[in-house]
C-alpha positions, 0 to 999 in steps of 0.5 A: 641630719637632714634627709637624703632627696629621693628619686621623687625629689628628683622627678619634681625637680626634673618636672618630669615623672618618676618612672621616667627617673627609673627608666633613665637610672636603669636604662629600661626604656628610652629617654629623650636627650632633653629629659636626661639633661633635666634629670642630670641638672636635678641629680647635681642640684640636689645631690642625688646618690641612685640607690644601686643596691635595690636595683639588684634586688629587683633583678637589675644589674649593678654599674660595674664591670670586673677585671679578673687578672694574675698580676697587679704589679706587670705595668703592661696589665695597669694599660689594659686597666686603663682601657678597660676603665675609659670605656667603662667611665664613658658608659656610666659605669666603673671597674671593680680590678680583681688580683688573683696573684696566679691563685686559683681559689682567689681566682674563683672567690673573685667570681663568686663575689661578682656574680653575687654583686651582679655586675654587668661584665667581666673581662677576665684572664684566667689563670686556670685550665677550667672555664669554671670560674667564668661559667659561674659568671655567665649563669649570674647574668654577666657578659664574659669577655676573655683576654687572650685565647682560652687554655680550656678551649671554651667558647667565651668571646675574647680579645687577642694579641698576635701571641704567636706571631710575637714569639716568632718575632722575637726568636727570630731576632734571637738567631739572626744575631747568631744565637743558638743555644736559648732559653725561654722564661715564662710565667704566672697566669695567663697560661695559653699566651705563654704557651703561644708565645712559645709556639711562636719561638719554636716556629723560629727555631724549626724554621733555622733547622733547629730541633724546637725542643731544644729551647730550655724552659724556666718558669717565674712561679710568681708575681714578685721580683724574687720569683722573677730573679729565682727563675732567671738564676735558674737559667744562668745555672744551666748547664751549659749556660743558654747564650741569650733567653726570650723572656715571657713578659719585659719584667722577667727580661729586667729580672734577668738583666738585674741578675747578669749584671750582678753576675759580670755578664755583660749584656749584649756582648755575653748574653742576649735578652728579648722582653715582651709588651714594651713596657715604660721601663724597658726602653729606661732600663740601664741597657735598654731592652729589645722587646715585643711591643703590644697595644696594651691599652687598645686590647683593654677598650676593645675587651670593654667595648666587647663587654658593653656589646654582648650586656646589651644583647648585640651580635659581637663585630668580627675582632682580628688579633691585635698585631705585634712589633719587634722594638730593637733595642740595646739587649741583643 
């Protein structure tokens, strides 16, 4: 086998000198566009792998930025991915996507395994009621960027959508159709988004004269479609039975339909259902769901370009929420 080329290899090539390879590689110092176009030609002509390994150990970082999320199979947290990814590739770097599955303690082994690999940022949506997990983090160098505002009340930069303002939207709808009787389903992780979402819907109902407490609550416990159909039964066995339900995320919404169909319950006519994020499938689904549409994708770039803004010691731009529409559609 024939040996690997080194960054002296590179440096020869390149006709320039090694520590200019380094500064370029780590980005300690500032190299001329024609000597980073040098190095670039050298490391594609020789085939050059920088080893990442042993810039950590001399107290750099590693090209990386993490996604700690609850749930890898909601469609609208695969767009935030993919903003978070674009960004992370048009800096040189790539993302490492962290599932908690709404676990704590998977939540946490996460942390820990990014703050030893030491990457340079986290965009993380916490599922706890502790910034903990994000403070080991922080202590290991990494720029935290939180998605949605956090439950804990610490002080971490975040990126945000309008979650109130959402449920507000989406209650509203509910009550001009002349609905009265609603539950809400929320669900696994990102804890204060559901909440403020909720918030948002009561406001609707103290707005119409209704007492916000009356909204019945179900709860999706997890990221699967057994959790998601379990927690719409448990709203169907209400007593007496809810006339239309806000739903958490557009998953839970096609959960729900899913089960009121195999019920007989004709959806709109028997039963409303309002959906949040605007994922593909909601508009595709056999009656199309009426929703909350979010810029998902944006709210990832913006959260990465937070990231790369607070790696490189600048002052974060103020950012506003990220508003929210309502898409009527077919479900109510």
């Amino acid at each position: 086998m024939a040996d690997r080329p080194t960054i002296r290899d590179v440096a020869r090539v390149a006709n320039t000198s090694v520590g200019s390879i380094s500064n370029y590689l780590n980005n300690t110092k500032h190299v001329s566009d024609d000597t980073r176009e040098r190095i670039d030609r050298a490391i594609d002509e020789l085939g050059f792998i920088p080893n990442s390994a042993v810039r950590v150990v001399l107290g750099g970082r590693s090209h990386a930025i993490g996604f700690i999320h609850p749930d890898s199979a909601n469609p609208a947290l695969i767009e935030v991915a993919r903003g978070i990814e674009d960004i992370a590739v048009d800096s040189n770097n790539v993302v490492i996507t962290c599932n908690t599955a709404s676990d704590p303690e998977r939540e946490g082994r996460y942390a820990r395994a990014l703050s030893e690999m030491r990457v340079l940022g986290a965009v993380v949506m916490s599922i706890g009621t502790t910034s903990a997990h994000m403070r080991l983090l922080e202590a290991s160098g990494a720029a935290v960027v939180v998605l949605g505002a956090s439950s804990s009340g610490s002080d971490f930069p975040t990126i945000e959508s309008n979650n109130v303002q959402g449920g507000y939207l989406a209650m509203r709808h509910l009550l001009e159709r002349g609905h009265r009787d609603v539950a809400f389903i929320g669900g696994p992780g990102a804890d204060q988004a559901i909440e403020d979402r909720l918030a948002g819907a009561r406001r609707a109902f103290d707005e119409f004269g209704l007492e916000p407490d009356a909204i019945r609550r179900a709860d999706a416990t997890g990221g699967t479609l057994a959790s998601r159909m379990a927690a719409a039964e448990v709203v169907l066995g209400m007593l007496p039975r809810p006339t239309a339900a806000f739903c958490a995320n557009d998953m839970i919404a096609l959960a729900l339909q899913t089960v009121l169909l195999r019920e007989n319950i004709a959806v709109p006519e028997e039963f409303g259902v309002v959906g949040y994020d605007d994922i593909e499938a909601a508009e595709t689904a056999p009656v199309p769901l009426t929703t909350i549409r979010q810029a998902s994708y944006e709210i990832g770039r913006a959260a990465a370009e937070l990231v790369l803004e607070l790696a490189a010691g600048m002052m974060p731009r103020p950012r506003d929420a990220f508003p929210v529409e309502l898409v009527v559609r077919n479900s109510v």
